[in-house]
C-alpha positions in Angstrom: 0.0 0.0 0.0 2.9 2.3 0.7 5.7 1.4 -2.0 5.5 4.9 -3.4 7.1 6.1 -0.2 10.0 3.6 0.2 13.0 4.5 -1.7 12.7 7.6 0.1 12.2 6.0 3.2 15.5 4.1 2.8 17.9 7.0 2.9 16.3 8.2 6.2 17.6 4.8 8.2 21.1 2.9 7.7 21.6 0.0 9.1 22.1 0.9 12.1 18.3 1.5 12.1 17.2 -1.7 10.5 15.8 -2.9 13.8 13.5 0.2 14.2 12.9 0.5 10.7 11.3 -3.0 11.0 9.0 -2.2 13.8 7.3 0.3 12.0 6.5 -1.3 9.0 5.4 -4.0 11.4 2.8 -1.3 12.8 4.6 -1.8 16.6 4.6 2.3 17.4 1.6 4.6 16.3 -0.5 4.7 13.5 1.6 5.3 10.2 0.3 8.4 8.1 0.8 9.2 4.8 2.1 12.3 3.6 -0.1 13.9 1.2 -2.3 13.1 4.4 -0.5 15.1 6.3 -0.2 17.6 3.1 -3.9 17.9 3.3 -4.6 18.1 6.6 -2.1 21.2 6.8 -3.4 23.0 3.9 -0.1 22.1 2.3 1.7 22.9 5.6 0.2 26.5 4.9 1.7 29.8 7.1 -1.8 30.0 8.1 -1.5 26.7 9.6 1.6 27.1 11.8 1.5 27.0 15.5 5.1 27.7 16.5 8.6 27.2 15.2 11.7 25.3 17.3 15.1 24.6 16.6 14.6 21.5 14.7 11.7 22.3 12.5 8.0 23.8 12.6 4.8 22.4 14.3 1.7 22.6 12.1 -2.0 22.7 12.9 -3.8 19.9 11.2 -7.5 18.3 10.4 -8.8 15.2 9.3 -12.1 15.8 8.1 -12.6 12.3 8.0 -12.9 11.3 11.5 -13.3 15.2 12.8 -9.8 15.2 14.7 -8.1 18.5 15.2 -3.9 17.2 15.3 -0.8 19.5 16.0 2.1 17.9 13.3 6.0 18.5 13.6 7.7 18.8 10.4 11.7 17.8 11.3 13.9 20.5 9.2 15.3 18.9 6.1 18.9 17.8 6.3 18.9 17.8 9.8 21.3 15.2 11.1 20.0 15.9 15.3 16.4 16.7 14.2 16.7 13.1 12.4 18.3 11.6 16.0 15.4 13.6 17.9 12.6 11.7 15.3 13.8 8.4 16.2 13.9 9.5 19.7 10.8 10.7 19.9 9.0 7.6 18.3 10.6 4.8 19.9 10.4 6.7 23.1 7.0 8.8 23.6 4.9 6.2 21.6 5.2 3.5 24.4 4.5 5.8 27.8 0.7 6.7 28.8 0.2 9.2 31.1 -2.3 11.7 31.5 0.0 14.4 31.8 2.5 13.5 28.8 1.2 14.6 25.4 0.1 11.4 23.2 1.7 10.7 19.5 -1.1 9.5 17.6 1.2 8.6 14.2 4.8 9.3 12.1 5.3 9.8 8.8 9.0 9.8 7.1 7.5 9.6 3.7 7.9 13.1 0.4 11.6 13.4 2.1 10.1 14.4 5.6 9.7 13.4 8.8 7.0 14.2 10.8 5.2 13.6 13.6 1.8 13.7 14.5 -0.1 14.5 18.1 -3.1 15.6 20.0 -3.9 19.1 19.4 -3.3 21.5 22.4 -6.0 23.8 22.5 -4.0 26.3 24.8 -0.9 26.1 23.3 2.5 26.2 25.7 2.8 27.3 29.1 5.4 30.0 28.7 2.9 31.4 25.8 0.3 31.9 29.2 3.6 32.9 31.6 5.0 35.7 30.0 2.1 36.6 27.1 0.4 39.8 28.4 -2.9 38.6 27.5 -3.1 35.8 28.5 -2.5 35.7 32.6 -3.1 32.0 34.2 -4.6 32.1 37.5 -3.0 30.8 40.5 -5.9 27.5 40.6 -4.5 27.0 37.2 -1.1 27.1 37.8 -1.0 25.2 40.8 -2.6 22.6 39.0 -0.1 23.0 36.1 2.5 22.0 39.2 1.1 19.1 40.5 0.6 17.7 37.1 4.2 18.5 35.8 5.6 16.5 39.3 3.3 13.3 38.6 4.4 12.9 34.9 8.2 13.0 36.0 7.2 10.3 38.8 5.8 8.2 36.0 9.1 9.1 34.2 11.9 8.5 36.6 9.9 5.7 38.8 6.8 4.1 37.7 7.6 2.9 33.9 9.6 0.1 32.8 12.9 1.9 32.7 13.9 5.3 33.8 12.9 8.2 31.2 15.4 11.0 31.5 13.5 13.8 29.5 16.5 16.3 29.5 14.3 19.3 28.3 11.9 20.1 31.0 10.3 24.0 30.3 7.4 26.0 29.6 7.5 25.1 25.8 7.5 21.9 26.2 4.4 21.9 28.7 1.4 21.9 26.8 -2.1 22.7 28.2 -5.2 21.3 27.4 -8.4 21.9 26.9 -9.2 22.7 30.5 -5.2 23.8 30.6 -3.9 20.5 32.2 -0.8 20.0 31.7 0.7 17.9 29.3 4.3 17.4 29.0 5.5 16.8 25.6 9.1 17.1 22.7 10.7 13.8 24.0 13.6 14.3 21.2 16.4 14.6 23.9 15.0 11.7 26.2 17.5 9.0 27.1 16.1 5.7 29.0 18.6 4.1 31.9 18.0 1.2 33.9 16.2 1.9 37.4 18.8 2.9 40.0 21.9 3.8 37.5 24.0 6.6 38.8 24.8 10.1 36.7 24.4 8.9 33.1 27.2 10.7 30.7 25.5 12.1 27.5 26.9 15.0 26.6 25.1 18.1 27.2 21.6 18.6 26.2 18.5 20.8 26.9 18.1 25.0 26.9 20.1 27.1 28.7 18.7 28.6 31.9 16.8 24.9 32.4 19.9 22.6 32.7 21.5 21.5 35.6 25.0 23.9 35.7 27.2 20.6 36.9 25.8 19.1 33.3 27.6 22.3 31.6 30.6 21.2 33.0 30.6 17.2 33.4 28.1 16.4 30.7 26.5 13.6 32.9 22.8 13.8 32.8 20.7 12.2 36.0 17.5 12.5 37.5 18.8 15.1 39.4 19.2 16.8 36.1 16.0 16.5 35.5 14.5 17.6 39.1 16.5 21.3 38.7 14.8 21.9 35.3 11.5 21.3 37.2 12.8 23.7 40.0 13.5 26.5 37.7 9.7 25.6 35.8 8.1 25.8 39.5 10.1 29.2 39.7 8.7 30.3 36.5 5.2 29.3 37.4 5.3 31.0 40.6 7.4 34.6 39.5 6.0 35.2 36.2 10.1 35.2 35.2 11.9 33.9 32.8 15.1 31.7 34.0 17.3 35.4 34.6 16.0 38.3 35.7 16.8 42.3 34.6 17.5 44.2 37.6 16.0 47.8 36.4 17.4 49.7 39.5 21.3 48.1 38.8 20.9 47.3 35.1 22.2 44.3 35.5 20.7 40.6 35.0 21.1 37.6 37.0 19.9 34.0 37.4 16.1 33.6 38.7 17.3 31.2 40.8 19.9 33.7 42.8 16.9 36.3 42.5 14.6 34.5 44.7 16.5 32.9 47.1 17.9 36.2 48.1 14.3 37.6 48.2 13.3 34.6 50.6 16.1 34.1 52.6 15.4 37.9 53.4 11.9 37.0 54.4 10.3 38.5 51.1 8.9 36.1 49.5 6.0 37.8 48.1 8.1 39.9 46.4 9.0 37.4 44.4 5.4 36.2 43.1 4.0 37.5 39.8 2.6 41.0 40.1 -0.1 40.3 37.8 -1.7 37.6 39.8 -3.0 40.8 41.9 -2.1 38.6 45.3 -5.2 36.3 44.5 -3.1 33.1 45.2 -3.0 30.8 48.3 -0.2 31.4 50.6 0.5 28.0 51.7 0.4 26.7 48.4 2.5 29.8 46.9 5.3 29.3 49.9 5.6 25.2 48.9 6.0 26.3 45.4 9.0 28.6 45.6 10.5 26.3 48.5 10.2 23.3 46.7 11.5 25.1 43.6 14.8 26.3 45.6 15.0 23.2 46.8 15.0 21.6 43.8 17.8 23.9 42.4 20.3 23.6 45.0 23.5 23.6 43.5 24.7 20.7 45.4 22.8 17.9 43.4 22.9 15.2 45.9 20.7 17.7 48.2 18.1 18.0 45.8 15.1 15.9 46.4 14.1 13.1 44.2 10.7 13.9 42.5 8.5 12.0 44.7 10.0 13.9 47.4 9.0 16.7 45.6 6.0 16.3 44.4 5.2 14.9 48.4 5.8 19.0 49.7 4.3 20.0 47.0 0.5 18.2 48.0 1.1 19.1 51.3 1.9 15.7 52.4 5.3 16.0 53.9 6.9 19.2 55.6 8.5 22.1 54.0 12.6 21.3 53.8 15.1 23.4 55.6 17.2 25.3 53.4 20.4 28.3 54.2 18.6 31.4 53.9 21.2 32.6 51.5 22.0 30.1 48.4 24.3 27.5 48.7 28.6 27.9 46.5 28.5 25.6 44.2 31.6 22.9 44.3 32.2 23.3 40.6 32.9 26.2 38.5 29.7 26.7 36.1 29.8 28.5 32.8 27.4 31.4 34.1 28.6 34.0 32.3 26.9 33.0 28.6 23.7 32.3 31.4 23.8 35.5 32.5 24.2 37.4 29.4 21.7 35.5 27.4 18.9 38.4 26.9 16.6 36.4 25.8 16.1 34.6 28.9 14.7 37.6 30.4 12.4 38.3 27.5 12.0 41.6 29.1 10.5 40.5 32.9 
């Protein structure tokens, strides 16, 4: 049925892919699309119909008139040797987890000289659209929610499946929200699995600056811990309104969110810290675990980071708020802060 597509198909795999290659003509991973399916759905992947634009290619809004499904596809960037490696990642990874808070592939397509991917549509697009969008303020029900979700996808991840999932890009646009603005985290193109109870797992570095662990930056071994401070600095986010550095307007200067609040809350301002536009209509007790857990999560000393259960325990009021210094923490390694701290666009102007 799909012989048009397969010399096409063959320069996308060596043989080093045979084995995977194999499983999806066998129709083991999510429903195979073809692409003048895809072509029509998008209009002919029309400007009209893009949602958003990343570093490996562009996401697409999509409609199959046939069974009245409104999709979101991501068309890898031609040529692409990483986008190619973050395809097969995504596939043989995402495709086998179920989660309520991870976002679900529906189908694939490396047929016309592309490789795409195909998944629910998010009706509220990303979180950091919502975060630092001027129009479109989450309230603090919302985001708490948002939290709590986030923290029981990464238990699923790092405890509950077969093997450990080590998503290695956890932050606000790669959380999608639903229809009733659940969260849903997706883009598992970085994702490596380890075996439950392996230590620090070298990889290289990967993820988005302002989101990954410092002691990656300089050791390139990637952990769960790696993973828990990229959910510290999202809970930071969610809480502040901030991107991962903040612009101080009095000293014209910017510096890491992370230093930001803990010198605000070590002083005993913590309020300070939460967004202004939330117009103080939040819950204290919830807002405090937040920004807590978040510090806590960050703590430059990885092995006094929690694990996410841990996390995710303070965070539903279940355990007890952790003890931390009031001011933060020296690191015992000598991070790369300075490209951090100069990035603008982490500030994005908040």
């Amino acid at each position: 049925m799909l012989e048009d597509d397969e010399e096409e198909e063959a320069c996308l795999f060596d043989s080093d892919d045979a084995t995977m290659e194999d499983d999806f003509k066998k129709g083991t991973w999510p429903r195979r699309f073809r692409y003048n399916q895809l072509e029509l759905a998008t209009h002919n992947f029309s400007d009209k119909n893009k949602l958003g634009e990343g570093g490996f290619g562009s996401v697409y809004r999509g409609f199959f008139e046939d069974v009245n499904l409104e999709v979101a596809i991501k068309r890898v960037s031609k040529g692409s040797k990483q986008g190619r490696k973050e395809y097969i990642s995504e596939v043989k990874i995402i495709s086998r987890l179920r989660h309520r808070n991870l976002v679900q592939l529906i189908g694939w397509c490396h047929g016309g000289g592309e490789l795409l991917l195909v998944y629910d549509l998010m009706p509220n697009g990303s979180l950091d659209t919502h975060l630092y969008g001027s129009n479109n303020t989450l309230s603090w029900p919302l985001r708490h929610e948002i939290v709590i979700g986030l923290g029981s996808a990464l238990v699923y991840l790092h405890h509950e499946w077969e093997q450990c999932v080590l998503h290695r890009d956890i932050k606000p646009s790669n959380i999608m929200l639903d229809v009733s603005f659940g969260a849903k985290l997706g883009d598992f193109g970085l994702a490596r699995l380890v075996d439950h109870e392996r230590g620090p797992y070298t990889t290289g570095i990967a993820g988005t600056m302002g989101y990954l662990d410092p002691e990656c930056v300089v050791t390139g071994r990637t952990s769960t811990e790696s993973d828990v401070y990229s959910f510290g600095i999202v809970l930071l986010n969610i809480a502040c309104g901030r991107r991962p550095a903040v612009l101080l307007e009095q000293d014209k200067v910017v510096i890491p969110l992370v230093q930001w609040v803990w010198d605000l809350w070590g002083s005993g301002k913590t309020l300070d810290v939460v967004d202004a536009r939330l117009d103080m209509e939040f819950n204290d007790h919830e807002m405090e675990r937040v920004i807590v857990v978040g510090l806590w999560c960050v703590h430059p000393d990885r092995s006094q980071r929690p694990s996410i259960k841990q996390a995710l325990n303070v965070l539903r009021s279940e355990a007890p708020l952790p003890s931390l210094p009031a001011k933060m923490p020296v690191a015992n390694f000598k991070p790369a802060l300075d490209s951090f701290v100069s990035a603008s666009h982490l500030t994005g102007g908040r």
